[in-house]
C-alpha positions as CSV (number, residue, x, y, z in Angstrom):
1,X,12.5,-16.3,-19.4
2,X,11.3,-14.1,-16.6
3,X,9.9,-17.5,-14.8
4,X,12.7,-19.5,-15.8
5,X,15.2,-17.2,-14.0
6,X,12.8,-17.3,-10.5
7,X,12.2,-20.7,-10.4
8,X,16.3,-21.0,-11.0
9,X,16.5,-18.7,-7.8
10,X,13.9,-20.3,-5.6
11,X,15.8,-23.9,-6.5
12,X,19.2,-23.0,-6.4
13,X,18.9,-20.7,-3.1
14,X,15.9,-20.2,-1.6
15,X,14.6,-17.2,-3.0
16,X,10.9,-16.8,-3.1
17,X,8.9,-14.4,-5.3
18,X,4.8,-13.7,-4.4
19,X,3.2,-11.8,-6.2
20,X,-0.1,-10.1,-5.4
21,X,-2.4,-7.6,-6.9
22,X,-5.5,-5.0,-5.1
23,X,-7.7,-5.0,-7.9
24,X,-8.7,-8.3,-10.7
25,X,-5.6,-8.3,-13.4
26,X,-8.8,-9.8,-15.8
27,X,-10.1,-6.5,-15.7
28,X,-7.3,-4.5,-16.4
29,X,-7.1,-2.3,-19.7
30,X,-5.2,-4.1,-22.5
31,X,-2.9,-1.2,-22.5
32,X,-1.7,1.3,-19.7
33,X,1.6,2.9,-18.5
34,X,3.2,1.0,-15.5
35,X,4.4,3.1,-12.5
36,X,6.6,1.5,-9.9
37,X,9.1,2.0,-7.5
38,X,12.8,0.4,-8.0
39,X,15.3,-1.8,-5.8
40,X,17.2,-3.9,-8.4
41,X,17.5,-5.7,-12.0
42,X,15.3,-8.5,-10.6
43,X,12.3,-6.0,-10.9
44,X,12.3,-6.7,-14.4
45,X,11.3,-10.3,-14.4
46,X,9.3,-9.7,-11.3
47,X,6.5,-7.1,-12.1
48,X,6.8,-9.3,-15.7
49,X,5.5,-11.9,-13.5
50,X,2.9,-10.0,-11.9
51,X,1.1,-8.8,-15.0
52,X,1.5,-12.1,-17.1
53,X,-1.1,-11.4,-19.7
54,X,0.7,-8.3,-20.6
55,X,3.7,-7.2,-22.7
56,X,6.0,-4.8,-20.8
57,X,8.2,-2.7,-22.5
58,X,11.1,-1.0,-20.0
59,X,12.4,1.8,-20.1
60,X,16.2,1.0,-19.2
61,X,19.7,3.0,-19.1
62,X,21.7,2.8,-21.9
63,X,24.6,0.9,-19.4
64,X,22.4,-2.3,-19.2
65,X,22.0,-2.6,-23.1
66,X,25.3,-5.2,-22.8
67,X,27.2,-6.9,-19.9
68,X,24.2,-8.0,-18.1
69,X,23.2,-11.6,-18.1
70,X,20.0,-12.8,-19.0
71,X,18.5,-9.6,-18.8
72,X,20.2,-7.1,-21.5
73,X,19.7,-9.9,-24.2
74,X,16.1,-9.3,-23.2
75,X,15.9,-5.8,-22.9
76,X,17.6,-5.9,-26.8
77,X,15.5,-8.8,-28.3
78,X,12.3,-7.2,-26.7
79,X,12.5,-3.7,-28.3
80,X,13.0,-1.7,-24.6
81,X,13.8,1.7,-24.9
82,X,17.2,2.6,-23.9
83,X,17.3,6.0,-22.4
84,X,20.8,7.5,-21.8
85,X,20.3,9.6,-18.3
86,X,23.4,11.8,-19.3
87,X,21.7,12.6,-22.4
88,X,19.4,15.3,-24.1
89,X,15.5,14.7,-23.0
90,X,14.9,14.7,-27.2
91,X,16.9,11.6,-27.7
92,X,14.8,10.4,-24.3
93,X,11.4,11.2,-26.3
94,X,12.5,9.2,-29.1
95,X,13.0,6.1,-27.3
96,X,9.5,6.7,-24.9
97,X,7.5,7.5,-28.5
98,X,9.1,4.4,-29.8
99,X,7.2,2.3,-27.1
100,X,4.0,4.2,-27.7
101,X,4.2,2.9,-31.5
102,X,5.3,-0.7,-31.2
103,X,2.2,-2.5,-32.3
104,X,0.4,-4.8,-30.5
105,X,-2.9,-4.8,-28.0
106,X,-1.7,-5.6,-25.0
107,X,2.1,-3.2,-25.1
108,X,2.4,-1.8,-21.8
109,X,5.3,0.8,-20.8
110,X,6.9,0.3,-18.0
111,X,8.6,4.0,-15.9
112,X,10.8,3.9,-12.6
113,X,10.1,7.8,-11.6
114,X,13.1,7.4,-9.6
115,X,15.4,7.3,-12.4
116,X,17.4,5.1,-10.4
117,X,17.3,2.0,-8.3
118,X,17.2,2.4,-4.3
119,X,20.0,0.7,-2.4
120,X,18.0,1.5,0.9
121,X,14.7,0.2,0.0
122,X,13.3,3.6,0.6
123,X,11.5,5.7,-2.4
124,X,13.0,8.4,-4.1
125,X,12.2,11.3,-5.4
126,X,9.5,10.4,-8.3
127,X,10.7,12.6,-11.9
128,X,7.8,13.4,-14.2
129,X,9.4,13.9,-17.4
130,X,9.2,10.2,-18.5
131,X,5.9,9.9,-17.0
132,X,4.2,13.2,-17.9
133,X,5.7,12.3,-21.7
134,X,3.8,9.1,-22.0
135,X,0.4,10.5,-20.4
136,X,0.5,13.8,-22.6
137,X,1.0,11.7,-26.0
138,X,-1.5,8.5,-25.5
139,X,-4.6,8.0,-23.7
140,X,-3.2,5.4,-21.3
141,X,-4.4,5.1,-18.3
142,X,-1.7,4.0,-15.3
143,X,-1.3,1.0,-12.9
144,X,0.6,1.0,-9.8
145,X,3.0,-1.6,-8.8
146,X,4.8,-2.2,-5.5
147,X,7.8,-4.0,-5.2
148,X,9.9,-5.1,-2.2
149,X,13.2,-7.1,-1.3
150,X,15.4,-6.0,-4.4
151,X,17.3,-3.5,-2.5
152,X,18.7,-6.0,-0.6
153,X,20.7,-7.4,-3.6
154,X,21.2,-4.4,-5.3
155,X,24.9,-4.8,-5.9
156,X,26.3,-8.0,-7.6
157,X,28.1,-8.9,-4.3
158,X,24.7,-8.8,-2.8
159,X,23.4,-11.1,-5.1
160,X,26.6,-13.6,-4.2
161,X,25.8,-13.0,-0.2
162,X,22.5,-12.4,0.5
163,X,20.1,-13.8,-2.2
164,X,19.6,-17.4,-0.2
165,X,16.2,-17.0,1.3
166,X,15.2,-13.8,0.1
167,X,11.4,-12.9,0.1
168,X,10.6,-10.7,-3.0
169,X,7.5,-9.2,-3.5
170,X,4.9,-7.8,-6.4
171,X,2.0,-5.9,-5.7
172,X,-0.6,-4.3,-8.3
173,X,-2.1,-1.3,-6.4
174,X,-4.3,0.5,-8.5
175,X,-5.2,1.6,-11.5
176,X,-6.1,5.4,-12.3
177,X,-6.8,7.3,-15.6
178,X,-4.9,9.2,-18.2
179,X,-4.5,12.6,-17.0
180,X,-2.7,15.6,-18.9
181,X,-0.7,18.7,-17.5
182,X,1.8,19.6,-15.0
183,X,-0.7,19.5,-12.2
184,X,-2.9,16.7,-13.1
185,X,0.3,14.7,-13.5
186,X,2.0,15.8,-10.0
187,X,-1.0,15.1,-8.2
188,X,-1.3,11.6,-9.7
189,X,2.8,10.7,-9.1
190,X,2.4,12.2,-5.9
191,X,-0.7,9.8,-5.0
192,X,0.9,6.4,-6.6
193,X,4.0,7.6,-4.0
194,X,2.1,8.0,-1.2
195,X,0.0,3.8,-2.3
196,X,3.4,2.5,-2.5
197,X,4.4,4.2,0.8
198,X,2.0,2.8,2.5
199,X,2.1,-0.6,0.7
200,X,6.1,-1.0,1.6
201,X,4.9,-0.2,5.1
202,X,2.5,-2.8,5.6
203,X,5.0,-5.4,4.6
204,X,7.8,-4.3,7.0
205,X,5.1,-4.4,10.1
């Protein structure tokens, strides 16, 4: 579906998705935790894209559960969790320990730190709860994914106005090993920041 809803873009408008990755995807763990910055709903589909051989499993607001085409039918059909941001952080733990235990070899959570998508293209301020939760209750280790372009349609009128010709791109930075505490897990959110940082950077020179 996640193809079928690019190659409806890049027909119908233009838009053009690459995707890229730093290190070989064939020697990737079969499971770790995604961490990745956030610009719109099309990051879904898109870092799906990048890391075909795997099965991600989102961790998405409790608003995009219904009313969204294409992609809350997916979210529902493919067991995401469904985190409500207004919420206590136990129901939150529920859902994240829900994706730890979905079987399968190749399961691989997927966390926006932000919380939030960016409208500006710039990175927010990265939350550890979700993250720190996942590392502190698996062995997982962590990939990092850049992506690029999605702030510019990150309202529905955008996607209307200025979706024709859009470049949108996927990078897989790096991948880094489980690590446990509050430190350990600062110091590693703090260094997939500063790769996507620097990986937004090089695309807007």
């Amino acid at each position: 579906m996640s193809r079928f809803v690019f190659i409806l873009a890049r027909v119908f408008v233009g838009m053009d998705l690459k995707t890229s990755t730093a290190l070989p995807l064939d020697q990737l763990p079969q499971r770790f935790i995604v961490v990745s910055n956030h610009q719109s709903l099309a990051d879904i589909p898109a870092i799906v894209l990048a890391l075909p051989c795997h099965d991600l499993k989102y961790t998405a607001k409790n608003e995009l559960k219904y009313g969204i085409p294409t992609v809350s039918v997916s979210l529902r059909l493919g067991n995401h969790a469904f985190i409500d941001r207004h919420g206590s952080f136990h129901s939150t733990r529920r859902q994240l320990q829900k994706l730890l235990e979905l079987p399968g070899e190749h399961i691989c959570p997927v966390v926006f730190p932000e919380g939030t998508r960016s409208r500006t293209g710039e990175i927010g301020k990265f939350h550890e709860a979700g993250v720190r939760f996942l590392l502190e209750n698996s062995d997982l280790p962590v990939v990092s994914v850049a992506v690029e372009g999605g702030y510019l349609i990150s309202k529905f009128t955008d996607i209307l106005f200025r979706l024709k010709n859009l470049k949108y791109k996927v990078k897989v930075l790096k991948a880094y090993p489980n690590v446990k505490g509050k430190h350990g897990i600062q110091t590693l959110l703090s260094e997939i920041r500063i790769d996507i940082e620097q990986q937004l950077k090089i695309w807007r020179e």
